[in-house]
N, C-alpha and C positions, 0 to 999 in steps of 0.2 A: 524615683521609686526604687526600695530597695528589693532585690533578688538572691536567695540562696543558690550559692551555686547549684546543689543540687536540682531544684526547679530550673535553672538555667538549662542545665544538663537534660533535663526533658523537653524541653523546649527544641533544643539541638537536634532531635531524634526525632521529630517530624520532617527535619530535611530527607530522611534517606528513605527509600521504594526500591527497596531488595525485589531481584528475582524470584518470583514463584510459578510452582509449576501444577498444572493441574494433575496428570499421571505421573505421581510421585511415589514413593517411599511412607510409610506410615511415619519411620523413624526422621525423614526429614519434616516431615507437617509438624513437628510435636516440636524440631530442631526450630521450627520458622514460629510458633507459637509462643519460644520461651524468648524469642528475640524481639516480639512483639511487647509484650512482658515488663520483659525488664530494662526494654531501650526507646518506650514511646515512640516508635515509627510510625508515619506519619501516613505513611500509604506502600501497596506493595503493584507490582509491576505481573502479570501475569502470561505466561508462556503454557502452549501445549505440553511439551516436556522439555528433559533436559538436553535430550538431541537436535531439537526445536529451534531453540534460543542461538539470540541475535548470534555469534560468533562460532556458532556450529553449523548454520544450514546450509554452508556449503562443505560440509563434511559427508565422510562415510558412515559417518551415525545414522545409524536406521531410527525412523520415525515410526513406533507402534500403535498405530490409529486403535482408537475407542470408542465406540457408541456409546458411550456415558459419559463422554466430556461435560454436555452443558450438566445435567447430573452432579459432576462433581465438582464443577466447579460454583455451583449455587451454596454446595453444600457447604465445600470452602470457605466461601467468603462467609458464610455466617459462622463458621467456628472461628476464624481468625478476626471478626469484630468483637467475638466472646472473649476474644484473649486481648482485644485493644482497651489500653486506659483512654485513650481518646478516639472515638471513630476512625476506623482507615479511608483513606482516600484512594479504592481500586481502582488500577488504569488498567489498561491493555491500547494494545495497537489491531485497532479494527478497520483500515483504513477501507477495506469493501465488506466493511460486517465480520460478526463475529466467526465466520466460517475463516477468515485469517490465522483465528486460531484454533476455533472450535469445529471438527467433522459435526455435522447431522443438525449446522442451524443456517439460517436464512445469508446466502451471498450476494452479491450487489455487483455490479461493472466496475471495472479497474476502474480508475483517474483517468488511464489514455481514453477509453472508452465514453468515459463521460463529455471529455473535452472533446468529441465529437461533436456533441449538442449544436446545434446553433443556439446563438447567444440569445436567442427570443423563448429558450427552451430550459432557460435556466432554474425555472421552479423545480422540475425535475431532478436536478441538485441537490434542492433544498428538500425534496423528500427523501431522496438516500439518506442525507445528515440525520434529519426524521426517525425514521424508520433504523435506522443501523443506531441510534440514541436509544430508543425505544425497546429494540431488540439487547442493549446491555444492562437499560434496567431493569427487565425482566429477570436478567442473574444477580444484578446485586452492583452491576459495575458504574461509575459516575464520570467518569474519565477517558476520553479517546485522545488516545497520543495521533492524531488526524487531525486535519490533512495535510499532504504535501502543499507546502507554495515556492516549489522549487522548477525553477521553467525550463524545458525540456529541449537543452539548446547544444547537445552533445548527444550523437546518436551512439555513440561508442560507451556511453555509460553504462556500469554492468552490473547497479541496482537502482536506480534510478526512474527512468524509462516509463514502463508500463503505468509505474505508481505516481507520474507527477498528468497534470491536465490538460502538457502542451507546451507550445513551443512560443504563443502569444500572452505575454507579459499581463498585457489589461484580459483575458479571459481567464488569465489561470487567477490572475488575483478576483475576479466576480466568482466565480465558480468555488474557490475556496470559499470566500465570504457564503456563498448561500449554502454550503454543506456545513461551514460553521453555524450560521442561524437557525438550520434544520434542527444541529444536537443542540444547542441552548434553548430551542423552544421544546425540545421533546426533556431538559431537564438534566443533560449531561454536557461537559465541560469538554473544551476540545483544544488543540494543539495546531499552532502552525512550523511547519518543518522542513528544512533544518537550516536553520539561520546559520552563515547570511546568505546561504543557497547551494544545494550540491547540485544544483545541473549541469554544469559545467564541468565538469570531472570525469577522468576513466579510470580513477580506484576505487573500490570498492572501502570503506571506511571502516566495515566490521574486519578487514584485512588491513588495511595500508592507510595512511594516511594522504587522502586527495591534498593536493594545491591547488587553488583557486590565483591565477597572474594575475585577476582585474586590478585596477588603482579604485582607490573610494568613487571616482566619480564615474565609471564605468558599472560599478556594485550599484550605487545609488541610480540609474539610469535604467536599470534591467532588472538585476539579483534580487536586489531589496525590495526593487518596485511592490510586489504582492506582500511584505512583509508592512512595508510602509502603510498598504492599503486596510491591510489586515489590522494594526496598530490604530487608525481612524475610527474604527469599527470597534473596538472595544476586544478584541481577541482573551478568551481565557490567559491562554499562558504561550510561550513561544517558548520549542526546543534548541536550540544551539548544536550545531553541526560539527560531528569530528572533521573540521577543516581546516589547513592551513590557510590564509593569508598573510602574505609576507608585506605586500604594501600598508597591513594596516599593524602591524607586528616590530616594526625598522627592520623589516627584511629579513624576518625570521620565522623558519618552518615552525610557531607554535599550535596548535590545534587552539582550535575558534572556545573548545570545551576548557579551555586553561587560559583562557585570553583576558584580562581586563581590558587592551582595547576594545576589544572586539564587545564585550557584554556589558560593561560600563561606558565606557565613552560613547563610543558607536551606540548600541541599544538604548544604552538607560538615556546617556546623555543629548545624545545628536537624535535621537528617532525620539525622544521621549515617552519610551514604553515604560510604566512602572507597574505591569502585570508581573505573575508566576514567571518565570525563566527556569525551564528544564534544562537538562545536560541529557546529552542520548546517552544512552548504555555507559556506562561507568567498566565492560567486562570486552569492549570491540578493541582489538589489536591495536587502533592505532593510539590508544591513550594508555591500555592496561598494563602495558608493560614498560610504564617511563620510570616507576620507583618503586625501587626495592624495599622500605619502609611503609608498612601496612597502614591505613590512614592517612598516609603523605598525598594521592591523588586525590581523595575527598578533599582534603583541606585544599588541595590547589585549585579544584573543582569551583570548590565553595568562595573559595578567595575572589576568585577570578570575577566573579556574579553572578554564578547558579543557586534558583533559592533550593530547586528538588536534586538530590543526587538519582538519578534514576540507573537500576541496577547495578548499587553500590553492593561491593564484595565482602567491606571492612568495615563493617557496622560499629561496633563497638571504639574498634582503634579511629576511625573515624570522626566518631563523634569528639574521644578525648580531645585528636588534634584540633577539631574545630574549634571547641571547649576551650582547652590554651591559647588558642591563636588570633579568636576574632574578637572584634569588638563587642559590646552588650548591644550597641546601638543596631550594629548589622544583625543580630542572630535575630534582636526583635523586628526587622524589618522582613525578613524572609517569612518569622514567623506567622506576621499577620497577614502576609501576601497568602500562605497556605491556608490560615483560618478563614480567610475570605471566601477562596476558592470551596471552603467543607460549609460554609455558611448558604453560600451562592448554591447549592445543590443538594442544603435541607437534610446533610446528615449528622449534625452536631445533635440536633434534638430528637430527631427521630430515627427509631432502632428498627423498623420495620425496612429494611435496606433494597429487598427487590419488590418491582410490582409489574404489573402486568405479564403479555406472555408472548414469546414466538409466535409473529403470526406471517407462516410462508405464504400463504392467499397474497395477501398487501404483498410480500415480496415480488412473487412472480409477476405480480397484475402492474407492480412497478419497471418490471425488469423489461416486460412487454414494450411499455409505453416508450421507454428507454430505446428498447431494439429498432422501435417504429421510428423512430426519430435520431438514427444515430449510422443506423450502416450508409457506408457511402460510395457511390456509383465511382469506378474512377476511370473505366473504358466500358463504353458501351454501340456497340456497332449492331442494334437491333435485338438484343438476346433473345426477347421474349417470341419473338417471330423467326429466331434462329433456330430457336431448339425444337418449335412446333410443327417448322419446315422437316426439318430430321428428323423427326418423330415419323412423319406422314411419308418419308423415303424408308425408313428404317435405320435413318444413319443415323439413329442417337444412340449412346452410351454414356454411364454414370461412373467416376469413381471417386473413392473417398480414400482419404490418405489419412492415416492415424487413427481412424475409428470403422467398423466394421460397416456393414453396408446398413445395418438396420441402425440405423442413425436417422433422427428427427429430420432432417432435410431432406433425404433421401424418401423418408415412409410420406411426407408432406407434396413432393413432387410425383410423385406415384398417384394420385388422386385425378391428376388429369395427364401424367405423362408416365406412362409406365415401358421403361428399357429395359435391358439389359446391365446388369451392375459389377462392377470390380472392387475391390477392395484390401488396402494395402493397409495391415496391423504394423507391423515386423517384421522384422529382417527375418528372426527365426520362423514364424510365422506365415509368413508371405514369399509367394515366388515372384520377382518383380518381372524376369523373362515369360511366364506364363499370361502375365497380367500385360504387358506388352502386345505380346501375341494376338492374348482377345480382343485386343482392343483395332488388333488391323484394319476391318474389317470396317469402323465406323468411321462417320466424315465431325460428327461433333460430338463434345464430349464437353457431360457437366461435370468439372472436378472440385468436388472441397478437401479445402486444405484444412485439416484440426492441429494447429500448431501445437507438438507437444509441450515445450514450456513457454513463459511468459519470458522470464531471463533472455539474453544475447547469448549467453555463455555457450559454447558449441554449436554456434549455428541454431541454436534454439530446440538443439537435441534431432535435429530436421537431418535425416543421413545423405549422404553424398548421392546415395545409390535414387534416395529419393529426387535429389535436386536432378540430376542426369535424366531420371524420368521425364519430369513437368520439362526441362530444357526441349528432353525430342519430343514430345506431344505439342509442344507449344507452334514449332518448329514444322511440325506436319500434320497439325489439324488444326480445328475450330475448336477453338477450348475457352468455356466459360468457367471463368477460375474465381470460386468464392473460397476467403479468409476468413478463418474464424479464430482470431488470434492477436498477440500482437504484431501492429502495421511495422514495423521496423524490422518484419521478416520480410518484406518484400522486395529490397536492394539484391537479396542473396539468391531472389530466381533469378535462371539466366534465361533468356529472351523472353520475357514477360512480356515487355509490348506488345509481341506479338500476338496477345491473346485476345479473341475477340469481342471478351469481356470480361471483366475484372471488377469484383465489389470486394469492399473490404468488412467483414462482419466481428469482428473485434472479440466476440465473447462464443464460448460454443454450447451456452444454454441452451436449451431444446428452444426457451420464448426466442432466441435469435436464431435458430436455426430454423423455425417454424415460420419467422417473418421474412426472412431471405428468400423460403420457397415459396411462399407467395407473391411476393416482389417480383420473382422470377414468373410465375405463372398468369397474372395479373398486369404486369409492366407496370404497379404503381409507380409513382415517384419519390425519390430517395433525397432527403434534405440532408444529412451527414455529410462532415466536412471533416480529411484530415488534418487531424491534430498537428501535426509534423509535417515538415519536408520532409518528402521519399524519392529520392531518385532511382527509378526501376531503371534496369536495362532492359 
């Protein structure tokens, strides 16, 4: 069959999924409009802002939150399908719902958090994928760059973490599989991430470039395992990891994103996936800056066996090089892998792009069921007859650490156990010698811990002055210490053992903090299993 170049040339431009931003610039929307236009792209990749995005969030760029996110971004996608010759294919990374990117819509429990599940509890999986599917059609979006099936076997990894299901091989790959079934039955396409696995690494990749030591059969044994599982299953499309493997490379630091081993041999050939093949971000540090020649990474992108470039810079100079460089045969095989994928999710024919609506009800009532079945007992030396004991002496007291006293757990234990309460915001905020003081006086003490962030990076933003705290309360009282955070915060208390009771509550939704003070009030029973090894001291 013969092709004009020119047609060719359009063709080529379905590979690339430039960055967009919801809280933009007029004069950029119109800049991303005219590149839709006149360079047939294929799909666009969507960020809160420009602060936001993959290679800034650990910057000093302030993030300026909007109440009109999903707003605009519905709005968006239907102006920029007005400006597509061919339907876009809108992804985003929603991997706990659109609130990843979007303030003021429906969130869902990390990955660490789900991988608490017991494995009989899997359906609940599959309604996240659900429901968080469900929740992107409603804007317009058909694509979740989700989920992770990278296993969580490096506690020192410092993005990784919270976002992958665990540390056990066969659960992270079910779990992935039933939150992938969730989004293809609710109608939107999903991603497995980041081939051929970042859990094993302490670089960060939108920074540096991880190394991955394992040999193939080491990768094939572990890393892959949920990729391999995922590939039996039919998976939309698999992203490809900014990672080095040097064993599969002849010893050489190339990124897994430039690899023909690694995406043709390995993937296409040895795994036999011949799905969509993403590239992560085309703009994270450890690939963006190997050439100086604009379009030179796309092509090597593309060479390598990426069919999407996903947040390519160099649109244009991109395509040319692709254009020059690849065969007719490859550009048509990418092509139809991407027209399958717009075929597969019914927007080739139909212009009506969002339907249905947010619906936070399903969410909470999910996020409940979730909590019910996920916090997990890790010391318990009687709690519920501990604190009711102290209560009936007067030795009980409350404190909450990171969030004020009038916190769901706290107004929740108030119902049948009403103390006295402390509460530590801030350094600026908070006198932590005053809050000491009060606290002399009692023999037990229910403390939550609101982990400020999810990351490792700094102690988890958790201050020294606080750690030193829970150290001498631990030390000199009865202290029932619930987490509401993630569990790879708790190597960093010190004498924790010693505490006379220890749950780990993973998320600090009100639905988890409402089931924790019942748990506590009730003495239900707790089926939640860490995700990970934790060695407390």
């Amino acid at each position: 069959m013969k092709i004009t170049a020119e047609a060719l040339r359009q063709k080529v431009g379905q590979f690339f999924f430039p960055a967009v931003f919801i809280n933009d610039t007029e004069e950029n929307i119109q800049k991303t409009e005219r590149l839709i236009k006149e360079h047939n792209i294929g799909g666009l990749t969507f960020f809160h802002s420009r602060a936001s995005a993959a290679t800034n969030y650990e910057s000093k760029k302030k993030v300026v939150f909007n109440d009109d996110s999903y707003q605009k971004i519905k709005d968006l996608i239907v102006r920029y399908q007005k400006s597509a010759p061919t339907p876009l294919l809108i992804s985003i990374d929603a991997e706990w719902g659109l609130a990843m990117r979007i303030e003021k819509t429906p969130q869902y429990p990390y990955a660490i958090t789900l991988g608490a599940l017991p494995e009989n509890k899997s359906a609940l999986v599959y309604e996240v994928g659900k429901q968080i599917g469900m929740d992107l059609k409603s804007a317009g979006i058909h694509y979740n760059l989700s989920p992770l099936a990278d296993i969580n076997n490096n506690p020192n990894n410092p993005v990784i973490g919270y976002r992958s299901f665990g540390e056990n091989k066969e659960k992270v790959a079910d779990f992935a599989i039933e939150y992938l079934r969730g989004l293809s039955d609710s109608g939107v396409l999903g991603c497995l991430k980041h081939f051929p696995g970042h859990g094993n690494t302490n670089v960060d990749s939108h920074l540096g470039l991880p190394v991955l030591k394992e040999t193939l059969d080491e990768l094939l044994e572990n890393e892959l395992y949920p990729f391999i599982r995922g590939i039996e299953n039919k998976v939309d499309s698999i992203m490809i990891g900014h990672l080095a493997v040097p064993s599969l490379n002849d010893g050489k630091d190339t990124s897994a994103t430039l690899s023909k081993a690694v995406i043709h041999d390995l993937l296409r050939e040895r795994l036999g996936y011949d799905g969509l093949v993403i590239s992560d971000a085309l703009n994270m540090h450890s690939v963006s800056k190997l050439y100086e020649t604009k379009g030179e990474l796309e092509w090597e992108a593309f060479n390598a066996g990426n069919d999407v470039l996903c947040f390519a810079e160099n649109v244009p100079e991109g395509i040319e090089a692709i254009f020059k460089n690849a065969s007719p045969d490859r550009i048509f095989e990418s092509y139809n892998r991407i027209m399958k994928c717009k075929e597969k999710v019914g927007i080739l024919n139909n212009k009506d792009f969002a339907s249905g609506e947010l619906n936070f009800k399903n969410a909470s009532l999910l996020n409940a069921k979730i909590a019910e079945n996920c916090i997990t007992k890790i010391i318990d030396n009687s709690n519920t007859e501990l604190v009711f004991e102290a209560k009936k002496n007067n030795q009980l007291a409350k404190l909450g650490l990171y969030k004020t006293a009038e916190n769901t757990f706290f107004k929740t234990i108030n119902s049948k156990l009403v103390s006295p309460e402390f509460a530590f915001e801030n350094l600026e905020d908070s006198n932590i010698s005053e809050i000491k003081k009060g606290l002399e006086n009692f023999e037990t003490i229910i403390i939550s811990l609101f982990v400020p962030k999810a990351k490792p990076m700094n102690n988890f933003e958790i201050d020294n002055e606080v750690l030193d705290l829970l150290s001498e309360l631990l030390q000199t009282k009865k202290c029932i210490l619930y987490v509401f955070g993630n569990p790879y915060v708790l190597p960093l208390i010190p004498n924790l053992k010693k505490a006379a009771g220890l749950i780990q509550a993973y998320q600090d939704f009100w639905e988890f903090q409402e089931t924790a003070a019942i748990q506590l009030l009730k003495n239900t029973s707790l089926s939640g299993i860490l995700p990970v090894s934790i060695d407390i001291q």
